[in-house]
PATOR-627775 format. One record per residue: residue in one letter; residue number from 1; x, y, z of N, C-alpha, C in turn. Coordinates in pm, 1 decimal, always signed. Layout:
<pts>
> aa; i; n.x; n.y; n.z; ca.x; ca.y; ca.z; c.x; c.y; c.z
> a; NUM; X; Y; Z; X; Y; Z; X; Y; Z
...
</pts>
This chain:
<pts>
> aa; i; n.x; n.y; n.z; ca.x; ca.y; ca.z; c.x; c.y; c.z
> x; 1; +15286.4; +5715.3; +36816.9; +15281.3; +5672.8; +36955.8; +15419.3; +5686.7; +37018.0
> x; 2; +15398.4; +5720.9; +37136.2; +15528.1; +5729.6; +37211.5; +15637.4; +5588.6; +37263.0
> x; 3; +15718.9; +5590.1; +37313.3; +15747.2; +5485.8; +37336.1; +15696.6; +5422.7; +37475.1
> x; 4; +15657.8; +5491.8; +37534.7; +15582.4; +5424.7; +37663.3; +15506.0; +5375.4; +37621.2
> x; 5; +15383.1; +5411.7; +37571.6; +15294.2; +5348.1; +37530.4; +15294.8; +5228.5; +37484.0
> x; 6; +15385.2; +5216.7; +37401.1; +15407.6; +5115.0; +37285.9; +15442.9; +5022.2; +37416.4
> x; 7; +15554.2; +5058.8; +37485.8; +15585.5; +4967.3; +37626.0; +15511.5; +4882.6; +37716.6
> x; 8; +15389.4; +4973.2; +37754.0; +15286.8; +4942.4; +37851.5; +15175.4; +4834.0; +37714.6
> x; 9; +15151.6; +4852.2; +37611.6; +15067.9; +4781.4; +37533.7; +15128.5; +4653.7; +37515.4
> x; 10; +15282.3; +4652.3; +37442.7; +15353.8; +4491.8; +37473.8; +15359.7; +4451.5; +37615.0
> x; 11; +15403.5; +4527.4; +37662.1; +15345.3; +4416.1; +37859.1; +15223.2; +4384.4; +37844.6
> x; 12; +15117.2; +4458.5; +37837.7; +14999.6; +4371.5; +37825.8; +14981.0; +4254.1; +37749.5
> x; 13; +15019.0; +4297.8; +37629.8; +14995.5; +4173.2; +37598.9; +15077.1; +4023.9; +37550.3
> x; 14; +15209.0; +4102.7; +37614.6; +15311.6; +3950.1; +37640.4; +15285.7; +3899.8; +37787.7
> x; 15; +15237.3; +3991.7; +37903.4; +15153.2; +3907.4; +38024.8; +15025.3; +3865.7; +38066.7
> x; 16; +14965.8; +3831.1; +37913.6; +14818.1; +3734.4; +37924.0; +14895.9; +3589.0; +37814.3
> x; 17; +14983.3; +3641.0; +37801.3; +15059.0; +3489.0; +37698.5; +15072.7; +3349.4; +37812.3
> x; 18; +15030.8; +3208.5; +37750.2; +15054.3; +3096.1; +37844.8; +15113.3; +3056.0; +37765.4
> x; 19; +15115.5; +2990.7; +37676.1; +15210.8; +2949.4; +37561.1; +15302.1; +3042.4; +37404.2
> x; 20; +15463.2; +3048.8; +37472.8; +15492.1; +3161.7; +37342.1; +15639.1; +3068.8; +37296.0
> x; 21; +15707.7; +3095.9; +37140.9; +15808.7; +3012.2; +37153.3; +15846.7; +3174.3; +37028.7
> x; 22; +16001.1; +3188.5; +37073.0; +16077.6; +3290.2; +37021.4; +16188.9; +3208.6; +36983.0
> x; 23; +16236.3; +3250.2; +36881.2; +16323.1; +3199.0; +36776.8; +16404.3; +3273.9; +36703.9
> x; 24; +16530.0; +3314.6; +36704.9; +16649.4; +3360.6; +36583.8; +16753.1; +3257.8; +36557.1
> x; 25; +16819.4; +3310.3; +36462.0; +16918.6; +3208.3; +36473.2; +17064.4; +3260.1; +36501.8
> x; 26; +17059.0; +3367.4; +36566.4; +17170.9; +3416.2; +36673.7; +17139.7; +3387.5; +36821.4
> x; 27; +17035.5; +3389.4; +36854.9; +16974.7; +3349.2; +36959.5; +16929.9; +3493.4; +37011.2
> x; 28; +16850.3; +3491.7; +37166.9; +16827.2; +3613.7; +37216.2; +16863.7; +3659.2; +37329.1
> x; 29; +16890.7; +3771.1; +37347.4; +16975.7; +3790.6; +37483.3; +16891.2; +3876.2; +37516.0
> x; 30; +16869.7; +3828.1; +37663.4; +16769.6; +3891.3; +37749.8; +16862.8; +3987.5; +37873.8
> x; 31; +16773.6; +4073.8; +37912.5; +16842.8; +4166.8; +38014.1; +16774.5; +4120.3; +38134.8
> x; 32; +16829.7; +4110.6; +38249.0; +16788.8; +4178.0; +38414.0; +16676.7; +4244.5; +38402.2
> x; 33; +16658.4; +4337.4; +38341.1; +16526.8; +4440.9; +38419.1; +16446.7; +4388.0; +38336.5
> x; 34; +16371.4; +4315.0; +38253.5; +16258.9; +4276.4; +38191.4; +16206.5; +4227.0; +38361.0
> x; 35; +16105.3; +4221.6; +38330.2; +15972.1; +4203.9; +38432.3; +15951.6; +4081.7; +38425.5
> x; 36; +15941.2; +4023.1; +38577.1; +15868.6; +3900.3; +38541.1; +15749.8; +3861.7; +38434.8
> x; 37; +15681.5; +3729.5; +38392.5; +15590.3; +3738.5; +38310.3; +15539.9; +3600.6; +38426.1
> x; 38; +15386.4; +3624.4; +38483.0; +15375.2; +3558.9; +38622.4; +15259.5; +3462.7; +38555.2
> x; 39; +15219.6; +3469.3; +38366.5; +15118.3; +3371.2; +38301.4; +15131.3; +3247.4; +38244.1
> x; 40; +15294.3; +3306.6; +38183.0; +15369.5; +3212.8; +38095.2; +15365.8; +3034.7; +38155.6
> x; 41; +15350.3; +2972.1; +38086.4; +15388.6; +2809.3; +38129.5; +15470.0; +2715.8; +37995.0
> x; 42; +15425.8; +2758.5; +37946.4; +15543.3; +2719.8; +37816.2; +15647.1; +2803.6; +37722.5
> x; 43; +15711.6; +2749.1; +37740.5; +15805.9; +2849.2; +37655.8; +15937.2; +2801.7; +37534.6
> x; 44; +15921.3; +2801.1; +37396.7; +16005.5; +2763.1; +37377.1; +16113.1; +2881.6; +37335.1
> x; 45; +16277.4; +2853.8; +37358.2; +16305.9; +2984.7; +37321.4; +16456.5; +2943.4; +37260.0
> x; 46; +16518.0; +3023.5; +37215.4; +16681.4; +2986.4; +37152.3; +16720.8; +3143.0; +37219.9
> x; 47; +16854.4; +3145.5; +37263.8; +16874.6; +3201.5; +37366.6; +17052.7; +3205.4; +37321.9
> x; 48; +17098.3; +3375.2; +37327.3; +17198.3; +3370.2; +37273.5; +17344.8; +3308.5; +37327.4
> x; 49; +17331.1; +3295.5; +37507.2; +17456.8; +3231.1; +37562.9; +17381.4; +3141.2; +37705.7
> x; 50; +17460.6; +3073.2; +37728.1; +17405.9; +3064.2; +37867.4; +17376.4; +3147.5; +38022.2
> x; 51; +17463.4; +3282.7; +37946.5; +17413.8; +3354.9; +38063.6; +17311.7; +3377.9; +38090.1
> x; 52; +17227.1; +3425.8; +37918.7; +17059.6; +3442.1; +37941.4; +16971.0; +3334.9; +37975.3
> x; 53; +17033.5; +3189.9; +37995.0; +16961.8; +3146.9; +38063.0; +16985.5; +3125.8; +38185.2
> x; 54; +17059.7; +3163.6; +38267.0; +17040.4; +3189.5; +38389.1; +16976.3; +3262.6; +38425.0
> x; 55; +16976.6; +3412.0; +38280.8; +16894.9; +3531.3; +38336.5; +16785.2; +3515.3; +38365.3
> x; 56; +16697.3; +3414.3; +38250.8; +16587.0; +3352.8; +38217.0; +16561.1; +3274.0; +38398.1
> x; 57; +16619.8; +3221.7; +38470.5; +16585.1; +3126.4; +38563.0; +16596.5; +3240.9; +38700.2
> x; 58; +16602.6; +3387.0; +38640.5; +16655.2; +3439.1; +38812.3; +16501.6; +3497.5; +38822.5
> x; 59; +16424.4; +3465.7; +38774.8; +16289.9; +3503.2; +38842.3; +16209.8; +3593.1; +38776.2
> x; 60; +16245.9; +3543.5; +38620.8; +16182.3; +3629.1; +38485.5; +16022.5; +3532.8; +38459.5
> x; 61; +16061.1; +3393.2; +38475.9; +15912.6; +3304.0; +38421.3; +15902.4; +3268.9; +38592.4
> x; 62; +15785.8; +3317.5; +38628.8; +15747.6; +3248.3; +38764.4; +15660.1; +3155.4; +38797.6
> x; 63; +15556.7; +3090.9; +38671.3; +15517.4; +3021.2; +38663.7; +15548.6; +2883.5; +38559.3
> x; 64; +15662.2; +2907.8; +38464.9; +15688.3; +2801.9; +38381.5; +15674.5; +2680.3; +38397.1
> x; 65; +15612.2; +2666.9; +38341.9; +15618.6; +2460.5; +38401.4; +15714.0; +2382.4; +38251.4
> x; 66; +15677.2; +2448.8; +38128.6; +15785.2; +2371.7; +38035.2; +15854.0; +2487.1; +37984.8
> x; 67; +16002.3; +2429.3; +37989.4; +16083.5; +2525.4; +37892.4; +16180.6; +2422.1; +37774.1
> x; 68; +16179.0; +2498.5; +37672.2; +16270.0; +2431.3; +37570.0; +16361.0; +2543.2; +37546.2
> x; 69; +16489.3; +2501.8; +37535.2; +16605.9; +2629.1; +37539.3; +16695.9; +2585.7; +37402.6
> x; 70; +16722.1; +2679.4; +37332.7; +16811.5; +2657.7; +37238.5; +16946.1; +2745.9; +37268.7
> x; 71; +17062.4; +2688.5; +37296.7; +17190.9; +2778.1; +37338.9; +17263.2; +2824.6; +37199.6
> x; 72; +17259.0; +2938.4; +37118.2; +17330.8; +2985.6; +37031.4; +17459.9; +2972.6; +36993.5
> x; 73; +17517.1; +3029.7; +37141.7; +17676.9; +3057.8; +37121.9; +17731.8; +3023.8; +37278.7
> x; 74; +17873.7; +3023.5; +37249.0; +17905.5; +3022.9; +37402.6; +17913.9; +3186.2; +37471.2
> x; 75; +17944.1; +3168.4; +37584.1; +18000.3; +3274.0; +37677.2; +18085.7; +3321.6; +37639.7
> x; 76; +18119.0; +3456.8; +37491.7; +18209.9; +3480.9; +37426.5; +18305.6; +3634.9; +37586.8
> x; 77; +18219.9; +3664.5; +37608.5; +18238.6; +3774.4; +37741.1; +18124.5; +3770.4; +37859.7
> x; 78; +18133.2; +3867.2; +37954.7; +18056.1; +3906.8; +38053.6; +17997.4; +4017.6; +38020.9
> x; 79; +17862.4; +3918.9; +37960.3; +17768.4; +4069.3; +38005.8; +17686.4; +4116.4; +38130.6
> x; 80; +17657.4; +4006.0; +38197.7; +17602.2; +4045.7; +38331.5; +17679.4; +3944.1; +38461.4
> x; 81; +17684.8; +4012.1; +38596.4; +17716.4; +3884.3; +38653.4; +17635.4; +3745.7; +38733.8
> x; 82; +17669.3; +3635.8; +38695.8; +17572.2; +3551.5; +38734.3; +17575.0; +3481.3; +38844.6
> x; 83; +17482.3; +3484.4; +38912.7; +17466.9; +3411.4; +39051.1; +17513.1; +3281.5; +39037.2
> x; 84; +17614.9; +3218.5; +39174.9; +17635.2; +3058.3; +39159.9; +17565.0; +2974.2; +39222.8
> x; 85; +17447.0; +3028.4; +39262.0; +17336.1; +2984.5; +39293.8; +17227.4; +3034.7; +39308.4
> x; 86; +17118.8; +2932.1; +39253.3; +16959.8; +3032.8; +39225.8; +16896.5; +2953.0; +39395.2
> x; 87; +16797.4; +3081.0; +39402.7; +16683.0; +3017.5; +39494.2; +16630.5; +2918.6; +39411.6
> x; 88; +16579.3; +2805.0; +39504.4; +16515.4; +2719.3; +39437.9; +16327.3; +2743.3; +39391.8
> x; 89; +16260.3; +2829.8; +39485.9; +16153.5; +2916.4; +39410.5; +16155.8; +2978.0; +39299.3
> x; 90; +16235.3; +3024.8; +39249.3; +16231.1; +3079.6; +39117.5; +16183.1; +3001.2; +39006.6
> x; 91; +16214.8; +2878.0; +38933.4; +16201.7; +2767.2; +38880.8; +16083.5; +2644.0; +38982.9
> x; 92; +16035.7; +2691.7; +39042.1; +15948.6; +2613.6; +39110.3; +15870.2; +2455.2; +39041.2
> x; 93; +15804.0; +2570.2; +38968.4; +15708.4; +2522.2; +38897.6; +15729.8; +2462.9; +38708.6
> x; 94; +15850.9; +2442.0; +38727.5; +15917.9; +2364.7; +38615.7; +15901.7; +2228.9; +38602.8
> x; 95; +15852.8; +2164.9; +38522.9; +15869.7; +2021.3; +38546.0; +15912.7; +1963.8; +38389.9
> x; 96; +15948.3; +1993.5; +38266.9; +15981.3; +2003.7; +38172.3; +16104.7; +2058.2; +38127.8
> x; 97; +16160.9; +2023.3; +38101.5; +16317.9; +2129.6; +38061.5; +16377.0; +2045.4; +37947.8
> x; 98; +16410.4; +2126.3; +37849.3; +16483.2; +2043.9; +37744.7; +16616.6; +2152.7; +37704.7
> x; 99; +16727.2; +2142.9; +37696.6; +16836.7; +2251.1; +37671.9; +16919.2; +2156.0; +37543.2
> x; 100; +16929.8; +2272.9; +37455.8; +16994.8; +2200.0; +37336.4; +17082.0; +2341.1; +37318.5
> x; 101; +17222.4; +2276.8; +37232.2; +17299.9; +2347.5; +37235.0; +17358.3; +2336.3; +37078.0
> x; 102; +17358.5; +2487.1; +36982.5; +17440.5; +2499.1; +36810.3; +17582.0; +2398.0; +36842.5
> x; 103; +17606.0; +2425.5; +36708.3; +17722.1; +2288.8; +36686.2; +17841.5; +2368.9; +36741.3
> x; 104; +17847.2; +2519.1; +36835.3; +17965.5; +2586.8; +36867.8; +18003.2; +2669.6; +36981.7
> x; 105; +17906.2; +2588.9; +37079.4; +17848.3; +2636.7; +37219.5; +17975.4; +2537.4; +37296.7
> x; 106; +18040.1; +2540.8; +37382.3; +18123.6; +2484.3; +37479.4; +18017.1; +2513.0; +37635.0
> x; 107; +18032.0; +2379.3; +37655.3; +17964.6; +2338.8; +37780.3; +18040.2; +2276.3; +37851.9
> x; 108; +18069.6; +2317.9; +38030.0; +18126.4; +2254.8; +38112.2; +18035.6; +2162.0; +38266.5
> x; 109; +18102.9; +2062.3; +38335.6; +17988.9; +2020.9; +38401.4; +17930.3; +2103.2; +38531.8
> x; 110; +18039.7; +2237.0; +38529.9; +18015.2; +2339.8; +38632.1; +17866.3; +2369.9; +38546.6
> x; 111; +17891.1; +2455.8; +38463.9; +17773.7; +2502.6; +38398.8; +17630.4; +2435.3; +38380.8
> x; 112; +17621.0; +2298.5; +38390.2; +17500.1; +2203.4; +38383.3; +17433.5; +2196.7; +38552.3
> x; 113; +17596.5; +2183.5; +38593.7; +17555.1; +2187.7; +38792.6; +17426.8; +2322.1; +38837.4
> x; 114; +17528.0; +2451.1; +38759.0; +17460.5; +2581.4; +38780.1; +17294.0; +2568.4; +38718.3
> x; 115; +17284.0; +2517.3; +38608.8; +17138.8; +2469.6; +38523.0; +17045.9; +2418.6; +38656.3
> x; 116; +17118.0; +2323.0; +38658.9; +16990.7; +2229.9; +38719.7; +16988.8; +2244.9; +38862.3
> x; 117; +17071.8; +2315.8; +38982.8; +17046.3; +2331.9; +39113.9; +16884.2; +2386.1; +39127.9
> x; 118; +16814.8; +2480.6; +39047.7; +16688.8; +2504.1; +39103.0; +16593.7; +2404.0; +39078.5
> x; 119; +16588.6; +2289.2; +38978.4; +16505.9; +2207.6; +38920.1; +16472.6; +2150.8; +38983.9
> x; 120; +16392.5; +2145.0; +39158.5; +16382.7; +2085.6; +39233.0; +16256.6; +1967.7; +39194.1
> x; 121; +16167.8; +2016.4; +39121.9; +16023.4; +1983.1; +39080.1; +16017.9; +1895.3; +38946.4
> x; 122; +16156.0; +1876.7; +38887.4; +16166.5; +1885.8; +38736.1; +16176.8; +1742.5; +38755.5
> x; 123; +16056.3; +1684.9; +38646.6; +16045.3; +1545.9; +38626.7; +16093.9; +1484.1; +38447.3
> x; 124; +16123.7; +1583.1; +38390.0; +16163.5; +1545.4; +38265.1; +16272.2; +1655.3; +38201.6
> x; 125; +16396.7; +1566.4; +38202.4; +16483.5; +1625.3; +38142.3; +16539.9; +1581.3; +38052.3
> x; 126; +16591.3; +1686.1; +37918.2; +16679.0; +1627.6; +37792.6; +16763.4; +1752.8; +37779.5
> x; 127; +16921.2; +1671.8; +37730.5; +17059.5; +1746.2; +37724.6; +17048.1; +1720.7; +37579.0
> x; 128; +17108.3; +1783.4; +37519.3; +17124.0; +1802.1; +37388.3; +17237.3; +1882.5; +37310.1
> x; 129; +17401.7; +1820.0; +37353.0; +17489.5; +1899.5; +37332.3; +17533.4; +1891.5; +37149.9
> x; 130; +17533.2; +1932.3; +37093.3; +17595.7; +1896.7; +36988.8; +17690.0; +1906.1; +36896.4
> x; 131; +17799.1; +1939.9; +36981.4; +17957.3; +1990.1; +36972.6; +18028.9; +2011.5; +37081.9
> x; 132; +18029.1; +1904.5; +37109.4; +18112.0; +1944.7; +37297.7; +18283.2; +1987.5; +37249.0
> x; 133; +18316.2; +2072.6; +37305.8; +18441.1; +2124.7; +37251.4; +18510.1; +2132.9; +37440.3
> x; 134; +18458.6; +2130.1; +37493.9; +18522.0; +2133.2; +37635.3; +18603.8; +2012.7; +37687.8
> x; 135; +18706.5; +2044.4; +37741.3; +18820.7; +1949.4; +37766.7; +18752.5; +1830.0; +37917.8
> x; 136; +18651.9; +1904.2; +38000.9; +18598.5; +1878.0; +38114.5; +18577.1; +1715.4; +38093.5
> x; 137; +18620.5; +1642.1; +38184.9; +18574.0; +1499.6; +38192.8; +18480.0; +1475.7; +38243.6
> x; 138; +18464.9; +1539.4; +38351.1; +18364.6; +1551.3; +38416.5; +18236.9; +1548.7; +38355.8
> x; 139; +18225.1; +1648.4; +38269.5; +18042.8; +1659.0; +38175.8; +17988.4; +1551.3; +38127.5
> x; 140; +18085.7; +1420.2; +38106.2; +18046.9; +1295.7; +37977.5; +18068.2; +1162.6; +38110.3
> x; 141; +18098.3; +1191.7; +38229.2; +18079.7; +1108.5; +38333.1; +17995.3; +1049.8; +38373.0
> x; 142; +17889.0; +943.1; +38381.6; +17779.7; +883.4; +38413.1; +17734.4; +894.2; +38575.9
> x; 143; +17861.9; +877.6; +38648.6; +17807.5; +888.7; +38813.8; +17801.3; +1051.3; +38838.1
> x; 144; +17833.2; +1178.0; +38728.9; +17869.0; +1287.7; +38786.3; +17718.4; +1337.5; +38760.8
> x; 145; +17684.4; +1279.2; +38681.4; +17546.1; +1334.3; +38601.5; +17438.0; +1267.0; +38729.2
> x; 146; +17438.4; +1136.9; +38747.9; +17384.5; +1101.0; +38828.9; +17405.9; +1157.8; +38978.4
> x; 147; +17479.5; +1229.0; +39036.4; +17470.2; +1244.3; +39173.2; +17444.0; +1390.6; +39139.5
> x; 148; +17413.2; +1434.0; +39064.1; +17324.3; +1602.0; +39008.2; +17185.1; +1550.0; +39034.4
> x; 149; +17156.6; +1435.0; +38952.1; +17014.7; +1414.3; +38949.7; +16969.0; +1369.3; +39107.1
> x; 150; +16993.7; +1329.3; +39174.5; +17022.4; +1264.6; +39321.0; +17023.7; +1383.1; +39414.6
> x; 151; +17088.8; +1483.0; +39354.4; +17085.1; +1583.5; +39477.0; +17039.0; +1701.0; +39493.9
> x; 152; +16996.7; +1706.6; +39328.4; +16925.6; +1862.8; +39257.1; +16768.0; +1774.1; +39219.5
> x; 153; +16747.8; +1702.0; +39144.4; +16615.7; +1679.1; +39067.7; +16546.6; +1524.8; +39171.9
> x; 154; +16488.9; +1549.9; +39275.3; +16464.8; +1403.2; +39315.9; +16299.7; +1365.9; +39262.9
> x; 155; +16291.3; +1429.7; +39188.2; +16124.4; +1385.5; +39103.3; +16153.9; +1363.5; +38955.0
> x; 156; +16279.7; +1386.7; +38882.7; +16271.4; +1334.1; +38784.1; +16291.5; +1156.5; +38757.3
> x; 157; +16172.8; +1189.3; +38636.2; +16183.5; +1001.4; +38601.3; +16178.6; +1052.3; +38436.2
> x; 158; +16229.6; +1109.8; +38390.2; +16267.8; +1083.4; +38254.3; +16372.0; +1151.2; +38192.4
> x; 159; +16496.0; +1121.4; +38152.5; +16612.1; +1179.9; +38128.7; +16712.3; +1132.4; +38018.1
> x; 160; +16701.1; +1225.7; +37937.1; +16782.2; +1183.7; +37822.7; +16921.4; +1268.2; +37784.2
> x; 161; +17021.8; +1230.9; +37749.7; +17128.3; +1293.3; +37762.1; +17215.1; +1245.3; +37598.1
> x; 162; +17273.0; +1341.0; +37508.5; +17336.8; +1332.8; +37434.9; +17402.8; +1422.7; +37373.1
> x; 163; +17505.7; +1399.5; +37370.6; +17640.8; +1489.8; +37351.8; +17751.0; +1404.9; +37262.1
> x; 164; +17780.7; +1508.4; +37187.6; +17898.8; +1470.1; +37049.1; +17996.5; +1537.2; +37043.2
> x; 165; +18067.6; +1476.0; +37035.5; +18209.4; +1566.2; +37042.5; +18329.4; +1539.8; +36936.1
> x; 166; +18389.8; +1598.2; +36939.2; +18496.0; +1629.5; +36810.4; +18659.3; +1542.7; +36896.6
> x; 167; +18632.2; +1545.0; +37013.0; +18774.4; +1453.3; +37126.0; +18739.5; +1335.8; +37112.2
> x; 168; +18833.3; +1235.2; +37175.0; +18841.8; +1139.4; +37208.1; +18823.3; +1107.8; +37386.0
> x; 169; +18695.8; +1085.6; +37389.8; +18676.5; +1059.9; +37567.7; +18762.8; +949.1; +37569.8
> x; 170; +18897.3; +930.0; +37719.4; +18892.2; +814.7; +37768.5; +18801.9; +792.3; +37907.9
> x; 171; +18727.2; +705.6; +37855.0; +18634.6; +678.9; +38028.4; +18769.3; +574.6; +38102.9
> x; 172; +18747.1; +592.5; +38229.0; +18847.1; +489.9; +38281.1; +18748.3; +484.2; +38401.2
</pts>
Protein backbone atom coordinates (compact mmCIF):
# COMPACT_ATOMS: atom_id res chain seq x y z
CA UNK A 1 0.00 0.00 0.00
CA UNK A 2 0.99 3.39 -0.70
CA UNK A 3 1.38 5.90 1.72
CA UNK A 4 -1.71 7.83 1.01
CA UNK A 5 -3.69 5.27 1.47
CA UNK A 6 -2.38 4.12 4.58
CA UNK A 7 -3.03 8.10 5.40
CA UNK A 8 -6.62 8.42 4.35
CA UNK A 9 -7.44 4.79 6.26
CA UNK A 10 -5.78 6.17 9.76
CA UNK A 11 -7.92 9.44 9.38
CA UNK A 12 -10.74 7.37 9.13
CA UNK A 13 -10.36 5.69 11.61
CA UNK A 14 -8.71 8.00 14.27
CA UNK A 15 -11.97 10.43 13.25
CA UNK A 16 -14.80 8.00 14.42
CA UNK A 17 -12.58 7.71 17.87
CA UNK A 18 -14.62 9.39 21.12
CA UNK A 19 -12.49 8.03 23.63
CA UNK A 20 -8.45 7.44 22.87
CA UNK A 21 -5.47 7.74 25.49
CA UNK A 22 -1.73 7.73 23.85
CA UNK A 23 1.13 7.11 25.92
CA UNK A 24 5.24 7.04 25.66
CA UNK A 25 7.45 7.75 27.99
CA UNK A 26 9.25 10.52 26.04
CA UNK A 27 6.08 11.94 25.44
CA UNK A 28 4.54 12.97 21.93
CA UNK A 29 5.08 15.78 19.86
CA UNK A 30 2.47 16.78 17.72
CA UNK A 31 2.73 19.05 14.57
CA UNK A 32 0.44 22.09 13.24
CA UNK A 33 -0.85 20.41 10.19
CA UNK A 34 -2.50 17.27 11.77
CA UNK A 35 -6.22 17.84 11.15
CA UNK A 36 -8.59 18.57 13.46
CA UNK A 37 -10.31 15.36 15.00
CA UNK A 38 -14.14 17.04 15.34
CA UNK A 39 -15.34 13.21 17.42
CA UNK A 40 -12.84 13.02 20.03
CA UNK A 41 -14.19 13.91 23.75
CA UNK A 42 -11.74 12.23 25.80
CA UNK A 43 -8.41 12.13 25.61
CA UNK A 44 -5.75 10.97 27.63
CA UNK A 45 -2.30 11.84 26.37
CA UNK A 46 1.57 12.43 27.65
CA UNK A 47 2.85 14.99 25.47
CA UNK A 48 6.49 15.73 24.86
CA UNK A 49 6.77 19.71 25.93
CA UNK A 50 4.36 22.19 26.53
CA UNK A 51 4.46 23.51 23.28
CA UNK A 52 2.44 20.49 22.03
CA UNK A 53 0.08 21.35 24.24
CA UNK A 54 -0.67 24.44 23.10
CA UNK A 55 -0.48 22.80 19.73
CA UNK A 56 -3.02 20.38 21.06
CA UNK A 57 -5.42 23.54 22.21
CA UNK A 58 -4.99 25.61 18.75
CA UNK A 59 -7.90 23.83 17.26
CA UNK A 60 -6.67 20.12 16.84
CA UNK A 61 -9.65 18.54 19.46
CA UNK A 62 -12.80 20.60 18.67
CA UNK A 63 -14.96 18.80 20.57
CA UNK A 64 -12.96 17.63 23.78
CA UNK A 65 -14.76 17.84 26.76
CA UNK A 66 -11.96 15.78 28.97
CA UNK A 67 -8.34 15.99 28.59
CA UNK A 68 -5.61 14.41 30.78
CA UNK A 69 -2.07 15.70 29.75
CA UNK A 70 1.13 14.25 30.77
CA UNK A 71 4.15 16.97 30.20
CA UNK A 72 7.44 14.89 29.42
CA UNK A 73 10.07 17.41 29.26
CA UNK A 74 10.50 21.02 29.30
CA UNK A 75 10.81 23.51 26.40
CA UNK A 76 14.39 22.28 25.63
CA UNK A 77 14.11 24.71 22.07
CA UNK A 78 11.59 26.18 19.56
CA UNK A 79 10.00 24.04 17.54
CA UNK A 80 7.03 25.91 16.49
CA UNK A 81 5.90 29.41 17.36
CA UNK A 82 3.24 29.72 19.93
CA UNK A 83 0.41 31.98 20.13
CA UNK A 84 0.10 34.23 23.49
CA UNK A 85 -3.22 33.84 23.15
CA UNK A 86 -5.81 31.20 22.07
CA UNK A 87 -9.39 31.98 20.85
CA UNK A 88 -11.48 30.98 23.43
CA UNK A 89 -13.65 28.58 20.87
CA UNK A 90 -11.09 26.34 20.33
CA UNK A 91 -11.25 24.59 23.84
CA UNK A 92 -14.91 25.34 24.08
CA UNK A 93 -16.17 22.39 25.00
CA UNK A 94 -13.65 21.35 27.72
CA UNK A 95 -14.85 20.93 31.02
CA UNK A 96 -12.23 18.42 32.47
CA UNK A 97 -8.54 19.14 32.34
CA UNK A 98 -5.98 17.48 34.38
CA UNK A 99 -2.07 18.51 33.42
CA UNK A 100 0.64 16.61 35.18
CA UNK A 101 4.10 17.21 34.76
CA UNK A 102 7.76 14.23 34.83
CA UNK A 103 9.95 14.95 37.76
CA UNK A 104 12.06 17.41 35.00
CA UNK A 105 9.61 19.66 33.30
CA UNK A 106 10.12 23.49 34.61
CA UNK A 107 6.92 25.34 34.78
CA UNK A 108 6.39 29.08 35.00
CA UNK A 109 3.12 31.05 36.08
CA UNK A 110 3.31 32.73 32.52
CA UNK A 111 2.98 29.29 31.11
CA UNK A 112 -0.17 28.06 33.35
CA UNK A 113 -1.71 31.80 32.48
CA UNK A 114 -1.12 30.70 28.63
CA UNK A 115 -2.90 26.97 29.68
CA UNK A 116 -5.83 28.12 31.05
CA UNK A 117 -6.90 31.59 29.12
CA UNK A 118 -9.20 29.37 26.75
CA UNK A 119 -10.81 27.23 29.63
CA UNK A 120 -13.70 29.34 29.63
CA UNK A 121 -16.25 26.27 30.23
CA UNK A 122 -13.78 24.27 32.41
CA UNK A 123 -15.38 23.13 35.62
CA UNK A 124 -12.71 20.74 36.89
CA UNK A 125 -9.25 21.32 37.19
CA UNK A 126 -6.00 19.44 38.57
CA UNK A 127 -2.17 20.76 38.49
CA UNK A 128 0.13 18.22 39.04
CA UNK A 129 3.70 19.59 39.09
CA UNK A 130 6.18 17.29 40.30
CA UNK A 131 9.52 18.97 40.27
CA UNK A 132 9.09 22.57 40.13
CA UNK A 133 12.60 23.72 39.30
CA UNK A 134 11.47 27.35 38.33
CA UNK A 135 12.68 30.28 40.34
CA UNK A 136 8.98 32.08 39.55
CA UNK A 137 7.15 33.07 42.82
CA UNK A 138 4.56 33.76 41.26
CA UNK A 139 3.43 29.90 40.21
CA UNK A 140 3.19 28.71 44.17
CA UNK A 141 1.15 32.09 45.00
CA UNK A 142 -2.42 31.43 46.23
CA UNK A 143 -4.07 34.92 45.12
CA UNK A 144 -2.11 34.53 41.60
CA UNK A 145 -3.72 31.20 40.97
CA UNK A 146 -6.89 32.53 42.17
CA UNK A 147 -7.34 35.69 40.06
CA UNK A 148 -6.56 33.09 36.85
CA UNK A 149 -9.43 31.17 38.09
CA UNK A 150 -11.62 34.50 38.47
CA UNK A 151 -10.79 35.75 35.19
CA UNK A 152 -10.12 32.72 32.84
CA UNK A 153 -12.37 29.70 34.41
CA UNK A 154 -15.69 31.31 35.97
CA UNK A 155 -17.52 27.73 35.97
CA UNK A 156 -14.98 25.91 37.66
CA UNK A 157 -15.94 24.33 41.09
CA UNK A 158 -13.34 21.77 41.47
CA UNK A 159 -9.62 22.44 41.68
CA UNK A 160 -6.77 20.79 42.87
CA UNK A 161 -3.30 22.00 42.77
CA UNK A 162 0.08 20.33 43.77
CA UNK A 163 3.48 21.07 43.20
CA UNK A 164 6.95 19.94 44.79
CA UNK A 165 9.84 21.42 44.60
CA UNK A 166 13.48 20.94 45.28
CA UNK A 167 13.68 25.28 46.66
CA UNK A 168 12.80 26.71 49.52
CA UNK A 169 9.48 28.94 48.90
CA UNK A 170 9.48 32.07 51.11
CA UNK A 171 5.70 33.03 51.09
CA UNK A 172 5.61 36.51 52.62
Amino acid sequence: MNYDIMENLRNLMLNKLIKLELSTNEGIILDKQLHPYEYLQQLTISLQTLNDLFILFDGLLLNLVVLNANICQSNTYKRTSISPCWPRRFMSHLVEFQLKTNANVEMTFDQIRRIVMPLIQLEKLMIDVSKWFSYDQQFVQGNQIEMLINEFMPRLCHFHCSIKTIYNIEMQ
